[in-house]
NUKESE-338594 format. One record per residue: residue in one letter; y, x, z of N, C-alpha, C in turn. Coordinates in steps of 0.2 Angstrom, whole numbers, plus 5000, padded with zeros to 4 digits. Each point is the difference from the previous one (the first is absolute). Layout:
% residues N
aYXZYXZYXZ
...
***
This chain:
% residues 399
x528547195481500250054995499450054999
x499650015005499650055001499349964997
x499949934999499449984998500249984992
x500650004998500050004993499950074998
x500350075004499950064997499350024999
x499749965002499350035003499649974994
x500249915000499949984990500150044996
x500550054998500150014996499750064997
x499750035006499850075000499349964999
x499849975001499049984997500349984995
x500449954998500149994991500050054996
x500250055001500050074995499550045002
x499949995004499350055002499449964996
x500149944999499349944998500350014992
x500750014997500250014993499550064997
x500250075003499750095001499349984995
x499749965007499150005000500249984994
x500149934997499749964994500250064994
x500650055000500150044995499750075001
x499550025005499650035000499349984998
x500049965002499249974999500149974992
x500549974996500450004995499650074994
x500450065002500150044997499150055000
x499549995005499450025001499649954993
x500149945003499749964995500250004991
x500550025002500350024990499750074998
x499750035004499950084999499149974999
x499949995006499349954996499749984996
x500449964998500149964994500150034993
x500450045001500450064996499450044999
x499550035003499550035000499249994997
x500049935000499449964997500250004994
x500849984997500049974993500050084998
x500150035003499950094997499550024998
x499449985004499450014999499549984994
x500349924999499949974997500250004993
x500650044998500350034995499550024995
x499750055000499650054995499449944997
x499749955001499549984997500349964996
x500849975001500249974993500150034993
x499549964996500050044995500650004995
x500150084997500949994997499849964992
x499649985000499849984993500249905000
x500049985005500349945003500649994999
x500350075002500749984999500250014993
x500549964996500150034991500550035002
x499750084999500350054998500050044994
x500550044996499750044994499350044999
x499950004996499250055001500250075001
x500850014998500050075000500250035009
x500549925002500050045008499250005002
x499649954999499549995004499850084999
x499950034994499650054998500450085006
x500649964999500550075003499950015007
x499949935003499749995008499650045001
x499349974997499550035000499850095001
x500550024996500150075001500450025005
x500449965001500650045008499349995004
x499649935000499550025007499950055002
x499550004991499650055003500350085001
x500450024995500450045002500050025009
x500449935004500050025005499450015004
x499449964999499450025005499850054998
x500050014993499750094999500450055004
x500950005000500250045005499850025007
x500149925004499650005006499450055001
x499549964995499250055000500450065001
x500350044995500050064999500450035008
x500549975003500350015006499550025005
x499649944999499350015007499650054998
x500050014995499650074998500450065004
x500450004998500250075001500350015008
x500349935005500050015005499449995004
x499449994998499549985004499650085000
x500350044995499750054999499950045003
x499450065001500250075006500650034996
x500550055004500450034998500350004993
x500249915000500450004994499649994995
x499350035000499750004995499949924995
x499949984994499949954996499349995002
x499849935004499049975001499950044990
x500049994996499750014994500350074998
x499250035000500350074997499350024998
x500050014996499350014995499850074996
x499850045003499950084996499750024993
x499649955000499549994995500449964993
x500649985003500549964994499950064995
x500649984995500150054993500850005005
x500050074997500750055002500649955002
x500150005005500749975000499949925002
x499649985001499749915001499750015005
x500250035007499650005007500249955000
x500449995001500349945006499849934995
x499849994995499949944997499249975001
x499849965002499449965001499550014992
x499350055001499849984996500049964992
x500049945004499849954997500649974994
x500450045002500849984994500150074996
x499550045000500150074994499749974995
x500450044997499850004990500150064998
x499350035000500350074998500150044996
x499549944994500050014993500249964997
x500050024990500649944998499749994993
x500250004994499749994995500949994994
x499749994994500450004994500049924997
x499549965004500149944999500749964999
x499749964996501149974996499849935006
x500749995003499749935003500749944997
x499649935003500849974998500350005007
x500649964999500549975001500149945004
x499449944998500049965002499249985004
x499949955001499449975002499450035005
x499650005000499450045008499950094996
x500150025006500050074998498950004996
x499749965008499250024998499849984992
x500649974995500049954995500350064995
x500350055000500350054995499750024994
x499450025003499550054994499649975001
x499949984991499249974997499650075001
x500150064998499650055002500450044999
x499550065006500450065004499450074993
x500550034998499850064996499950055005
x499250034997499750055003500250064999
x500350014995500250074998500650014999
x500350074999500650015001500350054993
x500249984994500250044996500550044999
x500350054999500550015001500250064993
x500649994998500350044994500650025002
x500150094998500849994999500250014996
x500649974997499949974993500850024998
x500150024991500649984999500049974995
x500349964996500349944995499650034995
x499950064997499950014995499149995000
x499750015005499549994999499449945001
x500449954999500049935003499549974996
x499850024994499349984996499550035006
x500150065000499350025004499949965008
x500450005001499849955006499949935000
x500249974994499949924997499250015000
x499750034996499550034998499450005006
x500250055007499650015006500049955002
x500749934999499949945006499449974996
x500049974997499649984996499350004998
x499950085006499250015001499749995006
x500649965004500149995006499849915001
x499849985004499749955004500449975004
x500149945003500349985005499850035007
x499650045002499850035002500550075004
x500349994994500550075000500849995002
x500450035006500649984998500550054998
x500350014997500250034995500850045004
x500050035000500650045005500550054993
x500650014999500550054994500150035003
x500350065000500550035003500650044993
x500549985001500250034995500750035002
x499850054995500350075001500950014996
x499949954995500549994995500449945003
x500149985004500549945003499849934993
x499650014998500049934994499249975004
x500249925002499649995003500049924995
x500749974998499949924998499850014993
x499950054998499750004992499449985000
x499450015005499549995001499849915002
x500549984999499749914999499750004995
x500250014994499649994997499250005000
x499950035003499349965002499749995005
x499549925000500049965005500050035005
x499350074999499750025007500750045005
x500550014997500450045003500249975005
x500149925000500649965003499550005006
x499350015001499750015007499850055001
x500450044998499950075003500650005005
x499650075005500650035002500450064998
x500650014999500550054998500550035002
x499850075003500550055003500250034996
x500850005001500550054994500350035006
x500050084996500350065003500050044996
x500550044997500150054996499950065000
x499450014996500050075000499450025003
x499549975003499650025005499350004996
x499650035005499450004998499349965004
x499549994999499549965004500050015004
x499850085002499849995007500750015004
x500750004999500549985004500049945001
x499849964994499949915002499550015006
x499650025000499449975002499950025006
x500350055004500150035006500649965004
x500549954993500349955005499949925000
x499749984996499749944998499349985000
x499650065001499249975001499750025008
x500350015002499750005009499549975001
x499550035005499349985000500249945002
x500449985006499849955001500449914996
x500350064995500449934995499749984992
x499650055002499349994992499449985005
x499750005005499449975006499749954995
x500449954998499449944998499650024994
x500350044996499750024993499450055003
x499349984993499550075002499950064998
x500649984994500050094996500749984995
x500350075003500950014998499850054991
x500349964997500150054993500450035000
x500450074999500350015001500250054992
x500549984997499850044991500449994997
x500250064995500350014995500249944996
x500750024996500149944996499550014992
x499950074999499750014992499650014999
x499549965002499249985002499849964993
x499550004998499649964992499549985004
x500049925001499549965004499649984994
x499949994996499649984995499249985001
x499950055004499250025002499849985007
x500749955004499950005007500049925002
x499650005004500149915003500150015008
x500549985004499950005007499749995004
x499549934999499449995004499450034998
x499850034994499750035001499750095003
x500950004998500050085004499950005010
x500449935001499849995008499349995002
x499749974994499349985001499550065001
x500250054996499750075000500050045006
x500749994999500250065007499749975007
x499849945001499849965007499350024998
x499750004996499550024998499650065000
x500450065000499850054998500550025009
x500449975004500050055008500750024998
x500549984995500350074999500749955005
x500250055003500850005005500650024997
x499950054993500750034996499550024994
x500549954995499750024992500649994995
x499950024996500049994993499749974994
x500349964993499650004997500050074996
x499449994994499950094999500550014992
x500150054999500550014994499750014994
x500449984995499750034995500150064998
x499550024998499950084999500650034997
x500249984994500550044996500749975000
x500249975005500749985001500150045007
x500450035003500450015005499550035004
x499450035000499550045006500350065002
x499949995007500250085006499350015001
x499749965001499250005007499549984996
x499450055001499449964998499649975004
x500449995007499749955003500249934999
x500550004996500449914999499949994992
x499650044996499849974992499549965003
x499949964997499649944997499350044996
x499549965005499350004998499749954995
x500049994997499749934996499449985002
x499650045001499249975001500050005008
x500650005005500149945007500349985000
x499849965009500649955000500450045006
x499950035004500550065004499550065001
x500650045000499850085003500350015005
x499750065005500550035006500050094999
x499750024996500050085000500050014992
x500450094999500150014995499950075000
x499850044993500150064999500450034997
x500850045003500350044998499950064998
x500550014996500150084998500050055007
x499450064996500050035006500450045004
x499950015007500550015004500549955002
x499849934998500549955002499849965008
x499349995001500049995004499250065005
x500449995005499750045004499449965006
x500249945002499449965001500049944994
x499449994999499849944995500149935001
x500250005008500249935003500549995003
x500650044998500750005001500150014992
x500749965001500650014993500050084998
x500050004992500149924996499449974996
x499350055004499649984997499549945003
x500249985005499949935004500549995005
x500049945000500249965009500950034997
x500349974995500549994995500149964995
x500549985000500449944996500850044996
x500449984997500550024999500549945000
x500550035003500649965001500449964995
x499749984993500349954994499749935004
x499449994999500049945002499350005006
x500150035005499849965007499749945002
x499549995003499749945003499750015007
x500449975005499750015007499849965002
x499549995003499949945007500649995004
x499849945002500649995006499950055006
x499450035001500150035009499950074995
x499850014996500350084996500750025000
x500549934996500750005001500550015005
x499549985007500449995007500150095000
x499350054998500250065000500550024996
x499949994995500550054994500449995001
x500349905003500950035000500150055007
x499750005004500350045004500150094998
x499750014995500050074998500450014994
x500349944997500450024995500950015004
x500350064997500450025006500949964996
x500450005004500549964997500550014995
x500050085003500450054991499950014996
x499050014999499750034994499649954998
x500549974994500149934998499650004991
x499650064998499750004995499349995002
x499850015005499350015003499550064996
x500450044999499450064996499850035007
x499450025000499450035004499749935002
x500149945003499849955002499449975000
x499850014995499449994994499550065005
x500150075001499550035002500050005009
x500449955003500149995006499549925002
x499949984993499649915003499550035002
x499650025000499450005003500150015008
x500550015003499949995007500249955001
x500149944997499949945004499549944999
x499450024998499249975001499550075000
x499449985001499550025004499450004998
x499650014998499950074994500449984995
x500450064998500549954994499750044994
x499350034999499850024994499549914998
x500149995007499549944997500749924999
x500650035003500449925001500550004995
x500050064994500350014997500050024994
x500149974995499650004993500549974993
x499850004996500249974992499649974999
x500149914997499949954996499950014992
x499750044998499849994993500049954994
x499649945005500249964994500349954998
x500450025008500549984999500950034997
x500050014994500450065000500650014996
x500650045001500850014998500250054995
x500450004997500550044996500450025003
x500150075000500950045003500250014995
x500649964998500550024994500350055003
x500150035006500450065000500849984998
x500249975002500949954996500450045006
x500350045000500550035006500849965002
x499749924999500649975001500550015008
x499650025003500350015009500350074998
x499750055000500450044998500549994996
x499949974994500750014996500649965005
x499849975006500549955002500650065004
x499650065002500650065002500750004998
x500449965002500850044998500050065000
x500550034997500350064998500250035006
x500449965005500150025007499550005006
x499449964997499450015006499650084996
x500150004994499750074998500350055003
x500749985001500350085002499950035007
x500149935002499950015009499250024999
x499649974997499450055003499850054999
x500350054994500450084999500350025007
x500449975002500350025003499850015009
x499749955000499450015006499550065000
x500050004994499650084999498949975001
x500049945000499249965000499750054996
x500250034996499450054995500450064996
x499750075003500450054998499750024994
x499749974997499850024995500249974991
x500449975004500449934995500950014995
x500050055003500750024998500749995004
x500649984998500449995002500349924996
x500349985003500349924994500150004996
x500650064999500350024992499650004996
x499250025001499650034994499949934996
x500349945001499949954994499249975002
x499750015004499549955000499949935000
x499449964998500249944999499549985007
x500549955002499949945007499450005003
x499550014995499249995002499750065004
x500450074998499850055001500250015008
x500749985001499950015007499849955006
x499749954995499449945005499450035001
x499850034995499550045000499950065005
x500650045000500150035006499949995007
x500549955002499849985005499249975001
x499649984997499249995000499750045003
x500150074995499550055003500450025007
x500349995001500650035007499649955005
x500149934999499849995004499349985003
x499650034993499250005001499750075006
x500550064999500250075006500149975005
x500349955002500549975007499549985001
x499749934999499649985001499450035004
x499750044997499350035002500150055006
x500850044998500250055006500149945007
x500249955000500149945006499349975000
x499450014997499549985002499750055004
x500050084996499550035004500450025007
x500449995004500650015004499949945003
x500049944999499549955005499450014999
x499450044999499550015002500050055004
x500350065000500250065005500049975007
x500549964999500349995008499649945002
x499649964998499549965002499550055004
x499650044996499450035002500250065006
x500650025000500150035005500449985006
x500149934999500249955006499149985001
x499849994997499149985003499850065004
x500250084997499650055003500249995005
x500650015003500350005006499749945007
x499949954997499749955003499350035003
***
């Protein structure tokens, strides 16, 4: 009895081993063919293209989370390894080499290599703000326009699909918002760094007479002559405030002008140089980067702005000038003003924007109180300029 029990007990004991030694060797085994997994390729197996494609992103998905983990546990105190000062605002933690921090108004498709999109990229940025009724005139300015040029709307009057009618329009770009005026466009839709790829932003009136203008030859000029913010020049007897922006005939650009006396007190300050006026605008790209930042968000007419450009280039009696002959008609058409409702005219009585205006009841017409607010905010304006100069120079003195 005691040598069978004694078999029995090595039987099971010799069973154990084999299901030990069993179970090591399947973990083994089990481990190699794991190993070996990753290099089969899933393109071997017929799968749809769309899981394959699906796969392909949980990968990566999941190694990019991994990375990002080891980042941030490998870290000192929590900190993310990538964190970059030098980024643009808000993109520390992002690597360099994945910002984009400029953009452009380029149309792209839908299908095919992105590097394959655009036969060509437009150097210049045109921009109108526009309502339906003036739709010749702006037919008219495309027209004088080059490939060179891409063409930017902005319209004020909510009618944007009228303007298929012509070719150029259907490659344009078209912002509609009611009621506004360019430099409210242009304070939210031209950002330095979403206009960056163009080398000069036009920024202009809808009731312009191009007749006498050609695009490349006005860039040709002004790259010529140094100039950073121009205009073409006006003609004499339609719509003139400035005889610094009438038109010379016997040049091709001016920078200095002789006003009425008492107008200007240095010769090289507005408006008798280093000024432009606010109908129709031309800046360089690294001009632009300045001016939008000085055009403010409320004072959405830009009057005073015009005698504020020269502080952003360097000498600006020499960076800023009138193109001659290259030159424009101001029909003076107060379409934007007429677009005032009744009840934006009132509310701006009612604001009290200019005391010199009357009350609502007195029956004026809609333009009158566009007007107002103009001059009001041409005061605003210059009072919150010399007030950030103040406190500038007495935060340096202090220093």
């Amino acid at each position: 009895m005691a040598n069978s029990h004694r078999s029995g007990l090595i039987k099971r004991s010799s069973d154990g081993a084999r299901v030990v030694i069993g179970t090591i060797m399947g973990v083994i085994f089990g481990f190699f063919i794991g190993m070996s997994f990753p290099s089969v390729s899933l393109n071997k197996i017929n799968l749809p293209s769309s899981l394959i494609s699906s796969l392909d992103v949980a990968i990566t998905d999941i190694h990019g989370s991994s990375i990002s983990r080891s980042f941030e546990d490998n870290g000192p105190s929590n900190v993310p390894r990538i964190y970059v000062p030098t980024n643009p605002r808000g993109a520390e933690l992002l690597p360099p080499g994945i910002i984009v921090s400029e953009s452009d108004f380029y149309l792209r498709r839908l299908w095919g290599e992105p590097s394959e999109d655009l036969k060509k990229k437009p150097k210049y940025l045109m921009t109108f703000t526009v309502g339906l009724d003036q739709k010749n005139n702006i037919d008219a300015a495309a027209k004088k326009l080059s490939e060179d040029f891409q063409i930017m709307l902005f319209h004020y009057d909510d009618r944007v699909t009228e303007w298929d009618e012509f070719e150029w329009s259907k490659d344009a770009i078209h912002v509609s918002v009611r009621k506004q005026t360019k430099w409210w466009y242009a304070k939210r839709f031209l950002h330095p760094d979403i206009v960056a790829a163009y080398e000069y932003i036009f920024i202009w009136d809808e009731d312009l007479g191009v007749e006498n203008f050609n695009g490349d030859k006005y860039i040709e000029l002004v790259k010529k002559h140094g100039l950073e913010i121009s205009q073409p020049g006006l003609e004499p007897n339609n719509g003139l405030t400035w005889e610094m922006t009438k038109r010379r005939g016997e040049q091709e650009v001016h920078k200095d002008a002789v006003e009425r006396p008492g107008w200007c007190d240095n010769p090289r300050q507005p408006p008798c140089a280093a000024f432009v006026e606010i109908m129709a605008p031309v800046f360089s790209r690294k001009a632009w980067r300045c001016v939008w930042h000085m055009i403010q968000n409320d004072l959405v007419h830009g009057w005073g702005l015009d005698f504020a450009l020269r502080r952003c280039v360097e000498p600006a009696y020499e960076k800023i000038g009138v193109v001659d002959s290259q030159w424009i008609v101001h029909q003076t058409i107060p379409s934007l003003g007429n677009q005032a409702s009744h009840h934006q005219y009132l509310l701006l009585f009612k604001q009290k924007i200019s005391h010199s205006t009357g009350n609502s009841e007195d029956g004026k017409a809609p333009w009158e109180g566009v007007r107002a607010r103009c001059r009001n905010e041409w005061t605003e304006f210059q009072s919150r300029l010399n007030k950030a100069d103040e406190e500038y120079f007495a935060h340096v003195g202090k220093g």
